[in-house]
C-alpha positions as a Markdown table, in Angstrom:
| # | Residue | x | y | z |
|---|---|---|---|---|
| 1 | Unk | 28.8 | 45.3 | -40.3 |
| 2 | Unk | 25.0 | 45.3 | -41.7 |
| 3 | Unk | 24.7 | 48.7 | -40.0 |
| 4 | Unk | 27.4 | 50.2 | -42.6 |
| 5 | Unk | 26.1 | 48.3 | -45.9 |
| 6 | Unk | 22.7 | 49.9 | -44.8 |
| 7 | Unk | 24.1 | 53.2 | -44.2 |
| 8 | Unk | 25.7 | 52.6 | -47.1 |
| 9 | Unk | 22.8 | 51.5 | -49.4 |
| 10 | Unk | 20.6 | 54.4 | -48.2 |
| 11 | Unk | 23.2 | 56.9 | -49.4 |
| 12 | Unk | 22.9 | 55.1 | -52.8 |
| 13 | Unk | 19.3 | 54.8 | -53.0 |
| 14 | Unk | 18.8 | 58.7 | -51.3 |
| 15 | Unk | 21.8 | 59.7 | -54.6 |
| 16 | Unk | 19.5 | 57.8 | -57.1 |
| 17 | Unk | 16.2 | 59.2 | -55.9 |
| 18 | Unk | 17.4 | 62.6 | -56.3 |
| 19 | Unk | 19.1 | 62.0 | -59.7 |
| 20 | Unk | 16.4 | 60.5 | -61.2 |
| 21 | Unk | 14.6 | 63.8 | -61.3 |
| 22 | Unk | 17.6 | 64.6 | -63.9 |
| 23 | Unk | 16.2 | 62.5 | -66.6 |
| 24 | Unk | 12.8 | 64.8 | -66.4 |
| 25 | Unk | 14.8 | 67.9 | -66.8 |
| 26 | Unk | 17.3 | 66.1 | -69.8 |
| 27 | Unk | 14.1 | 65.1 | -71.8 |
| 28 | Unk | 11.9 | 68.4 | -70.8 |
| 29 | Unk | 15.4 | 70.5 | -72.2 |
| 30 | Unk | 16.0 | 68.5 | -74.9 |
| 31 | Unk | 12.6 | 68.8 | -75.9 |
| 32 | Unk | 12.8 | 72.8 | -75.5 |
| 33 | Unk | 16.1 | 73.0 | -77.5 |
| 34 | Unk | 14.2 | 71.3 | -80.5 |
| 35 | Unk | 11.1 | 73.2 | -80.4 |
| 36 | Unk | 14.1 | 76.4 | -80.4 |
| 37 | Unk | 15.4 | 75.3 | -83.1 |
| 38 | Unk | 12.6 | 73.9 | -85.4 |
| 39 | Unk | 9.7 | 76.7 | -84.2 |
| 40 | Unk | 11.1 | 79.5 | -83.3 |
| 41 | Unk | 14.7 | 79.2 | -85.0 |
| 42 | Unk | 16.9 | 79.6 | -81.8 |
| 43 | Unk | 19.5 | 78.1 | -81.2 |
| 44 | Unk | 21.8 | 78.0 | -78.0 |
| 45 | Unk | 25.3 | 76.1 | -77.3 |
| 46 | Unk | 24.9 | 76.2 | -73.4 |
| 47 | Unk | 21.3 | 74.5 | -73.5 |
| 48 | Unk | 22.7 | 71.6 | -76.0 |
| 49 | Unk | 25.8 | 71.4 | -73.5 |
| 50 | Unk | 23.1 | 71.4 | -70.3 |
| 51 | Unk | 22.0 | 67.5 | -71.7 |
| 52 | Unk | 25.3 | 66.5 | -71.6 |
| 53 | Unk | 25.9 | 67.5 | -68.3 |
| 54 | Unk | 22.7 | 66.3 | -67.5 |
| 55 | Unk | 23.3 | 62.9 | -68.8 |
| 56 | Unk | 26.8 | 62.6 | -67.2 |
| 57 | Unk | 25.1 | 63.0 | -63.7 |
| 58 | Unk | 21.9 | 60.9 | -64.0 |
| 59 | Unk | 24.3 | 57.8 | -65.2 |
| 60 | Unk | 27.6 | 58.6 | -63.3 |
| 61 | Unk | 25.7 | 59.2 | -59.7 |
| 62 | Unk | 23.3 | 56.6 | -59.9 |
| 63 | Unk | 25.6 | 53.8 | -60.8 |
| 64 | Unk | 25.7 | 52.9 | -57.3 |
| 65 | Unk | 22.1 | 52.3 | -56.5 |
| 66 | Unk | 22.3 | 50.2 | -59.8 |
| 67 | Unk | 24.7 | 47.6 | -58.2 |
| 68 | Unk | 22.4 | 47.7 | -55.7 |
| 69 | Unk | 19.5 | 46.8 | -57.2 |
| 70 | Unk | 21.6 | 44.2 | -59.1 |
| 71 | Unk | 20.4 | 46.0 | -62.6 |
| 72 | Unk | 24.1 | 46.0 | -63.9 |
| 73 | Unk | 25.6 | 44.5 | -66.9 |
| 74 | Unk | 26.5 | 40.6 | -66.1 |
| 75 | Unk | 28.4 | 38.1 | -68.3 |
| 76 | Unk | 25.9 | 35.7 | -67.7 |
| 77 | Unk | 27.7 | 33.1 | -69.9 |
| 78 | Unk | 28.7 | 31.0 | -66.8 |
| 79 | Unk | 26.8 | 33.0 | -64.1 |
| 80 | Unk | 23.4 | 31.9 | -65.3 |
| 81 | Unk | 23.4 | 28.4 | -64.6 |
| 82 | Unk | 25.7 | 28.2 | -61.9 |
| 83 | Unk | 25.2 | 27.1 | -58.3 |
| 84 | Unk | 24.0 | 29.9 | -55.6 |
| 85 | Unk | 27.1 | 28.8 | -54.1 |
| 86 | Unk | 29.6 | 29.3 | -57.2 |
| 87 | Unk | 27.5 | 32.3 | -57.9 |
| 88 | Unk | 28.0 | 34.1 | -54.7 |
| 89 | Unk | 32.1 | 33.0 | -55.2 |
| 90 | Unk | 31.8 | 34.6 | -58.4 |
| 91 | Unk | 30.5 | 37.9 | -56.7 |
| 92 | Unk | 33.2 | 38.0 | -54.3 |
| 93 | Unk | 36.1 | 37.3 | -57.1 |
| 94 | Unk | 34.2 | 40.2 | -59.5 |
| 95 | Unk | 34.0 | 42.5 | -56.7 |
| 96 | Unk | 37.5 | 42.0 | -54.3 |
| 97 | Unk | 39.6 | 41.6 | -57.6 |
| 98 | Unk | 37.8 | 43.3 | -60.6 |
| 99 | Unk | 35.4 | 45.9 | -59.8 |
| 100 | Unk | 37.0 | 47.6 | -56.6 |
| 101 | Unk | 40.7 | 47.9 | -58.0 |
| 102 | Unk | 39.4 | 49.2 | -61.6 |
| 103 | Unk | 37.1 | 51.8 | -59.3 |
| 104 | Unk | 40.3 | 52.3 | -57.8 |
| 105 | Unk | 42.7 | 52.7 | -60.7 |
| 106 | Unk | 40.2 | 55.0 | -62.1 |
| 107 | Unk | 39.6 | 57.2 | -58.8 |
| 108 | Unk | 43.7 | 57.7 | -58.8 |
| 109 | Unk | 44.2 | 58.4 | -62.4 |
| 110 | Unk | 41.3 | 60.5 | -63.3 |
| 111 | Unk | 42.0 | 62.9 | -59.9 |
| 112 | Unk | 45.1 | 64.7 | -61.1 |
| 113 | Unk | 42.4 | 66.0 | -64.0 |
| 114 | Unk | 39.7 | 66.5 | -61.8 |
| 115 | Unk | 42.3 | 68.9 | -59.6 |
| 116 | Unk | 43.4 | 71.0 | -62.1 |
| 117 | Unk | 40.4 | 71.7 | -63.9 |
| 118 | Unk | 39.1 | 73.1 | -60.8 |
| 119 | Unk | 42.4 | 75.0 | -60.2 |
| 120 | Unk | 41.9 | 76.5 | -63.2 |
| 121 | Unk | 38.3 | 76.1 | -63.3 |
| 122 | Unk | 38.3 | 74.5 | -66.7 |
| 123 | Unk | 35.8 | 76.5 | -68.9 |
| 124 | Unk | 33.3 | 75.5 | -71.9 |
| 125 | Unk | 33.3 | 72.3 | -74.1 |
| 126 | Unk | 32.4 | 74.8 | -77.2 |
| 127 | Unk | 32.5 | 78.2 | -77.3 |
| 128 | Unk | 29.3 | 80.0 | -75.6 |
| 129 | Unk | 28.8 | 76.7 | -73.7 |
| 130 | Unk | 28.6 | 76.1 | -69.8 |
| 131 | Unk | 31.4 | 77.1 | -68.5 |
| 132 | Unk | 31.7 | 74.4 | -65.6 |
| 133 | Unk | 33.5 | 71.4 | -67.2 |
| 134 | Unk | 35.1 | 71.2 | -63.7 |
| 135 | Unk | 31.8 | 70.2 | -62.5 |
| 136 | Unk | 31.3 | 67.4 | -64.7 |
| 137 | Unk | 34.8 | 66.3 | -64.5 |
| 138 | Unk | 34.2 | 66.1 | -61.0 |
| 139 | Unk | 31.6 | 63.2 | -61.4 |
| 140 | Unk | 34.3 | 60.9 | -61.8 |
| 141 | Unk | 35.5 | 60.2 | -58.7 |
| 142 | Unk | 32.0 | 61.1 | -57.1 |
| 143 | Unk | 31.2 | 57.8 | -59.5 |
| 144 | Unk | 34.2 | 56.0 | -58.1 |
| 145 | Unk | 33.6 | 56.4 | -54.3 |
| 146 | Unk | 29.5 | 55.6 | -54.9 |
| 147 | Unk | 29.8 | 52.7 | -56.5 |
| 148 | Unk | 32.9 | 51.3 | -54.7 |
| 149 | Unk | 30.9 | 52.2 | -51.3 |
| 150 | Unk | 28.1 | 49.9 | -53.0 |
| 151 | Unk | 30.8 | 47.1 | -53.8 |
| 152 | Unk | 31.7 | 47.4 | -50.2 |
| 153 | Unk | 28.0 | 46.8 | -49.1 |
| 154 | Unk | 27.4 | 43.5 | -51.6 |
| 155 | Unk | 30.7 | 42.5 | -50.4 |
| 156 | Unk | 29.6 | 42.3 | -46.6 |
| 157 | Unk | 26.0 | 41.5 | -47.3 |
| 158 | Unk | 28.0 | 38.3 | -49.1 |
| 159 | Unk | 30.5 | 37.5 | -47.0 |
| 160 | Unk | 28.0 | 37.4 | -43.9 |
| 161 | Unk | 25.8 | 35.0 | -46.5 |
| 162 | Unk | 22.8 | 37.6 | -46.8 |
| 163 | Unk | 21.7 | 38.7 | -50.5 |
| 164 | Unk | 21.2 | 42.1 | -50.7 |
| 165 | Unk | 18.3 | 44.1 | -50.3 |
C-alpha cells in the first residue's frame, strides 16, 4: 500500500512541478498585455483570456500536491490544539466522509458539461477569445481525480499510522 501513495504522490508532485512553470508565463503575459495596452495601445481578447486559462490550470492541477504538502486551507478551530491522536481521527473523518464524496459529487456533476463542450467543442468566453473553453472545462475533473488520488495517499499513509511525506 505505501508503494501506491508513493506512486501516487510522485504523480502529484511531477503535475505540480510542471504547473508551476504556469505562474511564469501568467505574470510574464499579464505583464505583456499591459505594456499592449498602456505603450503601444494594443489590445487583444485572446491574450486577456490566455491568464484565465492560465490561472485555472496552475490552481486546479496543482491542488493535489497542495494536500500533499499539507499547505491547504484547515479549520484550525479545534485541530490546533488537539491530540496527534484526535488529530489524525480528524484527518480520516475529513477525508473518508468530506473531502472524497464532495470530489466525488463534483467529478459526476460537472462531467455531463465537460462532455458536451468537447462534443461541441465549446468555443470562446468573449468574442475573439481562445476558442478552447473545452479545455478548461476539462480541468475539472482532471482537479477531481488529482486531488482525490492525493486523499487516497494521506488516507493510507494514516491508516498505516505514517505522516506523509
Amino acid at each position: 500500500m505505501e508503494r501506491i501513495a508513493t506512486i501516487i504522490d510522485r504523480i502529484n508532485t511531477t503535475t505540480a512541478h510542471l504547473v508551476r512553470w504556469l505562474a511564469l508565463f501568467m505574470v510574464l503575459t499579464q505583464f505583456a498585455i499591459v505594456m499592449g495596452r498602456y505603450v503601444f495601445g494594443v489590445n487583444s481578447i485572446a491574450a486577456q483570456e490566455s491568464v484565465l486559462y492560465l490561472h485555472a490550470a496552475l490552481f486546479m492541477l496543482a491542488a493535489g500536491y497542495t494536500l500533499l504538502v499539507d499547505k491547504h486551507v484547515r479549520v484550525d478551530v479545534f485541530y490546533a490544539k488537539a491530540s496527534p491522536a484526535t488529530r489524525r481521527r480528524i484527518d480520516i473523518f475529513g477525508h473518508l466522509f468530506l473531502l472524497l464524496p464532495s470530489m466525488g459529487a463534483l467529478l459526476y456533476w460537472s462531467w455531463p458539461s465537460v462532455r458536451n463542450s468537447w462534443k461541441i467543442l465549446e468555443g470562446p468566453l468573449s468574442v475573439g477569445g481562445i476558442e478552447a473553453v473545452f479545455l478548461m472545462k476539462t480541468l475539472i475533473p482532471a482537479f477531481c481525480i488529482l486531488v482525490m488520488l492525493q486523499s487516497v495517499s494521506v488516507l493510507i499513509r494514516l491508516l498505516s499510522k505514517r505522516a506523509p511525506s
